[in-house]
N, C-alpha and C positions, 0 to 999 in steps of 0.2 A: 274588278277585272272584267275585259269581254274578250271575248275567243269566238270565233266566226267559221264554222266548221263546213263552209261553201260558197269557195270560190275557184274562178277557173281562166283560163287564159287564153284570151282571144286570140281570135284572126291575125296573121299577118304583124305578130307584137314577138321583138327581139329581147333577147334576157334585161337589158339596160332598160329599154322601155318598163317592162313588166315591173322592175326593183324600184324604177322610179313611180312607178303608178299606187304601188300596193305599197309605199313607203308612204307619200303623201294620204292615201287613205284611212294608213294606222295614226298618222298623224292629225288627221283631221278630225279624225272620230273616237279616238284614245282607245284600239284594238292594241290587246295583248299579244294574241295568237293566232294565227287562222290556219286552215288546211287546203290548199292548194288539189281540185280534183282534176285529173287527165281525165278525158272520153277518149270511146273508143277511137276505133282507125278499120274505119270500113272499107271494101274494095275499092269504091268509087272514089276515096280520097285518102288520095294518097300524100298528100302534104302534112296528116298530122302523123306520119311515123319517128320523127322528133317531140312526139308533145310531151310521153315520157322522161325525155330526157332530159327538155326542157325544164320541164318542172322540179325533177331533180336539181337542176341549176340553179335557179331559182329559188325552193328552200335552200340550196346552199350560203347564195347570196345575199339572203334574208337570215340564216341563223341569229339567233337561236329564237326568228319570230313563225318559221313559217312549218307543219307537218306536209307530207302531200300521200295522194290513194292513186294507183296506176288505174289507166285504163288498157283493156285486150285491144289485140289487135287480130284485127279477120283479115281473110283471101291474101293474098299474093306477099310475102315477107313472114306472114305467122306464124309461129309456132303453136305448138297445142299448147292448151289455155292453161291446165296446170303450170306446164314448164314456166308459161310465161310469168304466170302471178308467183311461183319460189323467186325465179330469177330478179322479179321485180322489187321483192322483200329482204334479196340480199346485195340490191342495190342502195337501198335506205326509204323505199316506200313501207308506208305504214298499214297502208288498208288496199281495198279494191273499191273502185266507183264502177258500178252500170248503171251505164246509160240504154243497154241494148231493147231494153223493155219501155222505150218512147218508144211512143207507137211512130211516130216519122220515119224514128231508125231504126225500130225491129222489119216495117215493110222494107226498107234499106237490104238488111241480112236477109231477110225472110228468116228471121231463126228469133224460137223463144227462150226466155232464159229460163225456163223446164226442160230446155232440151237436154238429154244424157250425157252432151258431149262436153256443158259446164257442170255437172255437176258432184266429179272429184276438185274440182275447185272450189265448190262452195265446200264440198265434204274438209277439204285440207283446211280454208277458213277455219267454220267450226270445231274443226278438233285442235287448232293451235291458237282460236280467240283472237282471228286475223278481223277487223271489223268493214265491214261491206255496206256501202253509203249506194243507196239503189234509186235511182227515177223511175216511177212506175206507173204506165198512165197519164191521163192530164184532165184537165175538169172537165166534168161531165157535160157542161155546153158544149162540147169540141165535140159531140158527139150526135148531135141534134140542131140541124140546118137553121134553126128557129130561133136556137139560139147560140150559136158560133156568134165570135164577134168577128170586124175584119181583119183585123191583124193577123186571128188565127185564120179567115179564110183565104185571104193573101197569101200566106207562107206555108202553104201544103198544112196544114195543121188542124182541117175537119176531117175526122176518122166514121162520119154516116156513112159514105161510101161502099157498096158492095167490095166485098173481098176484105175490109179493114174487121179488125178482129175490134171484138165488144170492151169494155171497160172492165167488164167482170171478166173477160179472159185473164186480162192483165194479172188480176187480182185471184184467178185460178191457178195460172201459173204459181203464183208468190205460195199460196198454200200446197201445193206440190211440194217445193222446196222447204217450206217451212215443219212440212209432215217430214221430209226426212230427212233433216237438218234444224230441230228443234233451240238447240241451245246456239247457232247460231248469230253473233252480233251484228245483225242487222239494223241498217238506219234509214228511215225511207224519206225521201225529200217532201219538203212541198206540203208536210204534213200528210202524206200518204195519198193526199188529194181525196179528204175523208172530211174539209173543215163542214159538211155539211149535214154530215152523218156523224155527230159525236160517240151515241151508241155504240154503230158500231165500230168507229174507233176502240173505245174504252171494252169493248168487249176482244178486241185481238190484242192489247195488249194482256189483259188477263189470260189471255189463250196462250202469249208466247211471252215467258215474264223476262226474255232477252231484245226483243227487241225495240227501236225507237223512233221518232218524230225531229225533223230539222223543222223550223219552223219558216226556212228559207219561203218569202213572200210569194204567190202567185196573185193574183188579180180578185178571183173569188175568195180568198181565204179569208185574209180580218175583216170584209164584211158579214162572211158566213158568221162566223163567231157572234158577230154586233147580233145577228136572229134570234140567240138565242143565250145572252150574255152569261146568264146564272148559269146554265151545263158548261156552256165553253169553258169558264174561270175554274170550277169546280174540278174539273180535268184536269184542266192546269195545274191546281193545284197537287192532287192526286197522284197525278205522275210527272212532276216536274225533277225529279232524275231519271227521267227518260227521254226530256224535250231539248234542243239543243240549238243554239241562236245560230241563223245563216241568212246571207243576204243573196247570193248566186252573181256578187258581181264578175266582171270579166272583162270589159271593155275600155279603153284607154281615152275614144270617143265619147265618154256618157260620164263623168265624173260626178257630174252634180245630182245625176238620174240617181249614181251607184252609193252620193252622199248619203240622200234621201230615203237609200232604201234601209240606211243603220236608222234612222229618224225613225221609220213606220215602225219597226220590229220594235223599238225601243220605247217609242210612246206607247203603244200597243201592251209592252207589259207594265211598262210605271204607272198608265196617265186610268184614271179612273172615268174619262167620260171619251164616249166616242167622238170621234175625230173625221174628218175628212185628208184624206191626200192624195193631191194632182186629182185626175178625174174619177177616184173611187171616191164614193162617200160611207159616211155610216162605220166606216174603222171602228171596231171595236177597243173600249181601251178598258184592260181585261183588271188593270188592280191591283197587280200579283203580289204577296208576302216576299218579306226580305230572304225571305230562306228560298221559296221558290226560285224568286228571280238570281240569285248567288251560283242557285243550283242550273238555269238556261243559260246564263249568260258566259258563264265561264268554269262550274265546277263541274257539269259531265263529260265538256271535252278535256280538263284535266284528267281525269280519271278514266277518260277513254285512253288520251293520247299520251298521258306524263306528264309531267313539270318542265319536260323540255324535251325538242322532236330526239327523234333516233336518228343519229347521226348516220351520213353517207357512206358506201365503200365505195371509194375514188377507183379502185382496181378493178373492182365489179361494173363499174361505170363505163371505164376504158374499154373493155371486154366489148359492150354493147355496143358502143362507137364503132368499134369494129367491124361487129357484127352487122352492123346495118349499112357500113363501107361496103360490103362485101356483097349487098343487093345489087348496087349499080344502078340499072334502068328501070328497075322499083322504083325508083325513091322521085319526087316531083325535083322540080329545081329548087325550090324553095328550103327542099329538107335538105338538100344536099348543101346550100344556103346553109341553114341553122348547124345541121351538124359541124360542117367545118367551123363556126364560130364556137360550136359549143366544144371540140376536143381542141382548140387553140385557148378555151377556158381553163381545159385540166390538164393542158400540159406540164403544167409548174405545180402540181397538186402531189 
């Protein structure tokens, strides 16, 4: 079995697009399950306040392949962020995603996710074992002019800059919240963007024995590993019901990119010798025992998620349609766009 705990849906992609994309995908790469994340909905963009609901549609579309995690929405349409994450769980979403803590789009809000005003939402997670899939941070080159690469210098995505908040903010924050919200099911992308620091990885999962690691690919990651192959594996092994296979596809344009990235993650825990792909080299290929890999690949999002998603409330859905009818000159053309195709979806529901 593989189950794919991060994915997300692009730019300017209609429900039919989206079911045809991620249908070809499970098909191409023999995906069981995956979970569908919303990001947020910042002031400055206002086109994703359908993304929720979208995705809603979407696992619908795809039963009984797809779960999905809401994202909040900030300034102008918002509600306060509890309401929104009940509301959003009694529509048929299963978790929360933030994304607010990329540093791009924490400068975006100017707001950190320590701030008091999420954090009866993380309180209400925790105490009802709602699980929260967090981006936090990005690699530590993105940090230091010397070594950004240009992709990230191209796309606003070097944080040296006066005024940008340090790596270890990021990672101050997370301990704020994790000091008062211990038993919380947290899941941090990207492998916490720590593949460099195994240590102290392996030292914060002993610290918080709920939380856990996507291994969803960045750039530096299964190199970092190849460093130091004996700690990385051994980790791996160790707490591999805590590790959870994700690739970050999203894009409808990048098929073969999105193929490859089930390739990297996959070689990565079967293939015993390191590997090259596309222009990273040195991929570590970590080896893993059949139990381990049973347990990344598809047994802790069963266990996170079920055996099969939580079904939709169509009524709770309609409600929101509504609700976001009722914005008006909020909403971009495009949502206005999506919404109308999406409550001409449940009409007959």
């Amino acid at each position: 079995m593989l189950c794919d705990i991060h994915n997300h849906i692009g730019k300017n992609m209609n429900a039919d697009q989206l079911f045809d994309y991620y249908t070809r995908l499970k098909n191409a790469n023999g995906i069981d399950r995956n979970c569908i994340l919303s990001i947020p909905v910042s002031p400055s963009a206002k086109y994703y306040h359908t993304q929720n609901l979208l995705a809603l549609q979407l696992k619908d579309m795809l039963t009984p392949y797809s779960s999905a995690f809401m994202g909040l929405v900030h300034g102008e349409g918002a509600e306060e962020y509890l309401t929104q994450l009940k509301k959003g769980l009694e529509m048929g979403f299963e978790g929360l995603k933030i994304l607010e803590s990329h540093p791009s789009l924490q400068k975006t809000l100017n707001l950190r996710i320590s701030d008091e005003r999420l954090d009866a939402t993380f309180g209400y997670a925790e105490e009802n074992g709602i699980p929260v899939l967090l981006h936090v941070a990005d690699p530590e080159e993105s940090w230091d002019i010397n070594t950004v690469d240009q992709y990230a210098l191209t796309h606003g995505r070097f944080y040296g800059a006066p005024g940008c908040l340090s790596k270890e903010d990021y990672y101050s924050d997370v301990e704020k919240i994790l000091s008062k919200h211990p038993n919380l099911k947290a899941i941090f992308a990207h492998f916490y963007f720590l593949s460099a620091d195994i240590d102290r990885a392996a030292a914060l999962f002993e610290k918080y024995p709920n939380i856990g690691f996507d291994l969803t690919p960045g750039k530096e990651m299964y190199p970092n590993f190849a460093k130091d192959k004996v700690k990385a594996k051994a980790f791996f092994e160790k707490y591999a019901d805590r590790l959870y296979f994700g690739t970050d596809v999203n894009d409808t344009e990048m098929p073969n990119y999105h193929n490859g990235l089930y390739t990297l993650v996959l070689t990565a825990l079967d293939s015993d010798e390191d590997f090259d792909w596309g222009k990273y080299h040195n991929c570590a290929g970590l080896g893993l025992s059949d139990t381990a890999k049973e347990k990344i690949k598809s047994g802790n999002f069963i266990k996170l998620l079920g055996e099969t998603p939580k079904p939709n409330d169509v009524l709770k859905i309609k409600e929101e349609i509504a609700r976001l009818e009722s914005l008006g000159e909020i909403l971009s053309d495009e949502d206005r766009e999506n919404l109308k195709n999406i409550k001409a979806y449940y009409e007959n529901k």
